[in-house]
Structure formats: structure tokens, C-alpha cells
N, C-alpha and C positions, 0 to 999 in steps of 0.2 A: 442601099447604103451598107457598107461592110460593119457598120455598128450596130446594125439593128440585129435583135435577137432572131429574128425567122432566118436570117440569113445564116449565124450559126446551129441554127437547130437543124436546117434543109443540110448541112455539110456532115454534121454531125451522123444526123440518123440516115437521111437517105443516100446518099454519097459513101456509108460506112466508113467512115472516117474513124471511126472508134475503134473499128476492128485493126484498122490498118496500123492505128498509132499503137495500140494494143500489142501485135504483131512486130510492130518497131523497136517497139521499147525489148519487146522479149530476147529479138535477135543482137539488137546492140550490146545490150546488158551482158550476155553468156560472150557475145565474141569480144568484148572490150575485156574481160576479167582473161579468158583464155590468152588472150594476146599480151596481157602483161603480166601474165605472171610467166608463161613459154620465152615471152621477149625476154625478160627483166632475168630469168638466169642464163639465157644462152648469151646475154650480153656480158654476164657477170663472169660468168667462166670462160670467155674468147679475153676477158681482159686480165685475168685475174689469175690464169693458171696457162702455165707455158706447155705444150704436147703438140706432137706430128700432125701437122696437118691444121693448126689452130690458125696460120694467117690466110688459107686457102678458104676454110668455113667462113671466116669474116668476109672476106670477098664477094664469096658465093652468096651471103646475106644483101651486101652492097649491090651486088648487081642488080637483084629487084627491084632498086629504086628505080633504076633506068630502064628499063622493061614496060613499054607499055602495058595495060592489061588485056587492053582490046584484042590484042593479038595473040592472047592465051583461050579467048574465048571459046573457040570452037573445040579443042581437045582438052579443056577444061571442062567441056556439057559431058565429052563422052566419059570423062574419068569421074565426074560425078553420078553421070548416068551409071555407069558397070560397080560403081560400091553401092547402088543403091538407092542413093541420096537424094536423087533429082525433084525438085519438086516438096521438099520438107526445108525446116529451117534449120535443122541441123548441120545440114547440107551445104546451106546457106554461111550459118557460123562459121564452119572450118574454114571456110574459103576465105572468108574475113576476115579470120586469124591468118592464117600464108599470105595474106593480102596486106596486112599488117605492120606483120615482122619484121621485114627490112627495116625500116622506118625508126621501128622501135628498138633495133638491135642498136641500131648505127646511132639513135639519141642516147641509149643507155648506155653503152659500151664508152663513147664518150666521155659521161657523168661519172660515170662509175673508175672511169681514168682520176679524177679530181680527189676523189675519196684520199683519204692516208690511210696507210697500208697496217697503220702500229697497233688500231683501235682491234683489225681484226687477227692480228699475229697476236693479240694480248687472248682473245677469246682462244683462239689456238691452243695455246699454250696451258690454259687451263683447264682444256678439256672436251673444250666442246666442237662439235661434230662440223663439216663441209654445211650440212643443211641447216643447223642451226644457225651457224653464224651468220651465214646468208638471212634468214628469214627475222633472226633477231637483231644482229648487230648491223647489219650493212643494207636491208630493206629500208629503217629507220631514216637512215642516215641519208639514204638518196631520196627521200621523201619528197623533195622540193621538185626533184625530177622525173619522177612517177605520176604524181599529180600532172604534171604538165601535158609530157605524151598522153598522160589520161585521157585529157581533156582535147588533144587533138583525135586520138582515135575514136573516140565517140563523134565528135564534128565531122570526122571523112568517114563513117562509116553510118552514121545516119543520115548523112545527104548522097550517099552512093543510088547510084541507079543502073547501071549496066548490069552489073552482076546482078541484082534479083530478076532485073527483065526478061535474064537468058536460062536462069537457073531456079525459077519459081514463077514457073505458067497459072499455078490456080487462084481464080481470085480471093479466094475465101485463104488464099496463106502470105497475097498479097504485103509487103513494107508501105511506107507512107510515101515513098513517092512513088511508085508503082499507082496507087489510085489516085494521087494527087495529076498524074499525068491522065491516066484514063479521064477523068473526069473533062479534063480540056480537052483529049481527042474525040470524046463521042458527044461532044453539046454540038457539036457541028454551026447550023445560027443560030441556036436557042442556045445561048451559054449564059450559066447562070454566074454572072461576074460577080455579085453579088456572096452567094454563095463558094464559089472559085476561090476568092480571096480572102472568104472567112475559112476554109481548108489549109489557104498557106500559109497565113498567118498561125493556126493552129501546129503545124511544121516547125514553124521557124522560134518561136513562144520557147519550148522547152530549152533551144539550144540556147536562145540569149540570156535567159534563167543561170545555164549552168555556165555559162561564161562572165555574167555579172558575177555568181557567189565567187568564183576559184578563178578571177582574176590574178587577184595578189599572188594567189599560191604559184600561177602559170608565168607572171613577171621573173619571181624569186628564182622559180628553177632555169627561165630560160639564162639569166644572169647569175646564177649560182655555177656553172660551167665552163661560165666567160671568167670569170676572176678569180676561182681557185688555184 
């Protein structure tokens, strides 16, 4: 039964389920913060400030969306393989972040359309800097909409599984679905359903958590861009 406790301790300890969420949370954590803060000004300055070349970058963000990933995979291995990275979660992160961005350019860039332009010509005017304004007056204020893509990058980037499979072979730097799969492919006919299901449950737990708290906040902003 997936309620009994042997069945979450066997996922737990021997299945290393611990390691892996461990692992999960580390990688999500740094590439969700990287990804929106990289996002959140290149979206801010492709909308905000007119210069050569600024509807071509937008573009060239856009295009990612439609880009499968599968088909970057393999000179994706070697450009991570030649910086180094292969095989670490660092490695891992950047890739997350570029994996990202589109996504997030193209929802900020949006939002950040919605804003009135007066709050931040007033900061201007009195003095304060390009990064200021951004960080103080106009992060604030898109808040409803940072929160939201938050909340889906962390969803597509903790349920990702191609990319760690190609780009982090060792077990011990394994993400959670990286073992979560292993675990099904090597019970061959002894599967421990039992245990299996206390693993994906373990999985899926954190995300429904952050999707109950920062519901509201993820409603407001997806409707905060529709009617301003």
C-alpha cells in the first residue's frame, strides 16, 4: 500500500530519493533565480528602450519557443562537453536558464508593455539610475508577473528530463526524475509499486505545495496583462 511507512522509507533511503530531490531542489533553485532575473531585464530593455537591432533580439528570443529541444541535443552535449561542464549541475543550470528564456522574455516583455511609463520617467527625472529604476521602481510593480512565470519555470524545469539524461550521466549528481525513472527501468519483475509510487508522489508533493500557496498571485498576474 503507498500509505504505509516501509514503503516511503524503502524510496527514501534505498532508492536515494533524498539525494536526488536534494539535487533537484539545488538545480531548480539557482536556474529559476538565474532565469528571472537574465529574463526580467532583457525583457525590460527590448521593451523599454528603442536601439539598432532591438526588434531582431526580440525575435531571436521568440524563436526558441518553437525550437524543439530534442534537436539541439547533440551539439548541445559537445558545447557543454568543450566548456567543461558535462556531468556537474552547473552545467546543468545554464542550460536551464537558455532553456528558459524565450518563455520568459516573451511573458515579461509583454507585462512589462502594461506598466505606465510616468512612474518610471518620474524616477528618471530625479535622479536615479537605468538599474535603479528597474530593480526599485518597475521590478515592484510587475510583481504579479514575476511571480507567475516563477511559478511556471520552476514546474517545467523540475519536471524536465531530457536534458539531465544527456547532460548528467553520474548517478550520485542524478535530478529526481533521473532516479525516479531508473528506479522503474531496473525492477524489471520485481517492481516495487509500492515504493515506485511513494517516490512519485514524493515528486509531485513539493510542486502541488507551491502551486496551492502562489495560486492567487499566478491568477492576478496571468490577468494583470489581459486588462491593463
Amino acid at each position: 500500500m503507498l500509505f504505509r511507512s516501509d514503503a516511503w522509507g524503502r524510496a527514501w533511503a534505498k532508492a536515494h530519493v533524498a539525494q536526488y530531490l536534494l539535487n533537484s531542489v539545488i538545480v531548480v533553485t539557482f536556474a529559476t533565480a538565474g532565469t528571472m532575473l537574465f529574463g526580467s531585464m532583457a525583457a525590460y530593455v527590448l521593451t523599454r528602450y528603442k536601439f539598432f537591432g532591438n526588434r531582431f533580439l526580440y525575435t531571436i528570443f521568440i524563436a526558441g519557443l518553437v525550437f524543439p529541444v530534442f534537436l539541439a541535443l547533440v551539439p548541445l552535449f559537445f558545447v557543454v562537453k568543450n566548456f567543461g561542464l558535462l556531468d556537474t549541475h552547473l552545467g546543468l543550470i545554464l542550460v536551464y536558464i537558455a532553456y528558459s528564456l524565450p518563455f520568459t522574455v516573451f511573458f515579461m516583455a509583454a507585462f512589462f508593455r502594461t506598466l505606465p511609463t510616468s512612474v518610471a520617467e518620474a524616477a528618471m527625472i530625479d535622479g536615479a539610475s537605468h538599474t535603479r529604476t528597474f530593480f526599485q521602481i518597475m521590478v515592484p510593480m510587475a510583481k504579479p508577473g514575476l511571480i507567475s512565470i516563477t511559478i511556471f519555470n520552476v514546474l517545467g524545469q523540475w519536471n524536465q528530463y531530457l536534458l539531465p539524461i544527456v547532460l548528467v550521466p553520474s548517478e550520485d549528481k542524478w535530478v529526481l526524475t533521473q532516479g525516479i525513472a531508473n528506479i522503474n527501468i531496473n525492477a524489471g519483475y520485481e517492481v516495487d509499486y509500492p515504493g515506485l509510487f511513494a517516490a512519485l508522489t514524493m515528486a509531485i508533493i513539493p510542486m502541488i505545495v507551491v502551486y496551492v500557496i502562489f495560486q492567487r498571485q499566478i491568477q492576478s498576474g496571468l490577468t494583470a496583462g489581459a486588462v491593463k
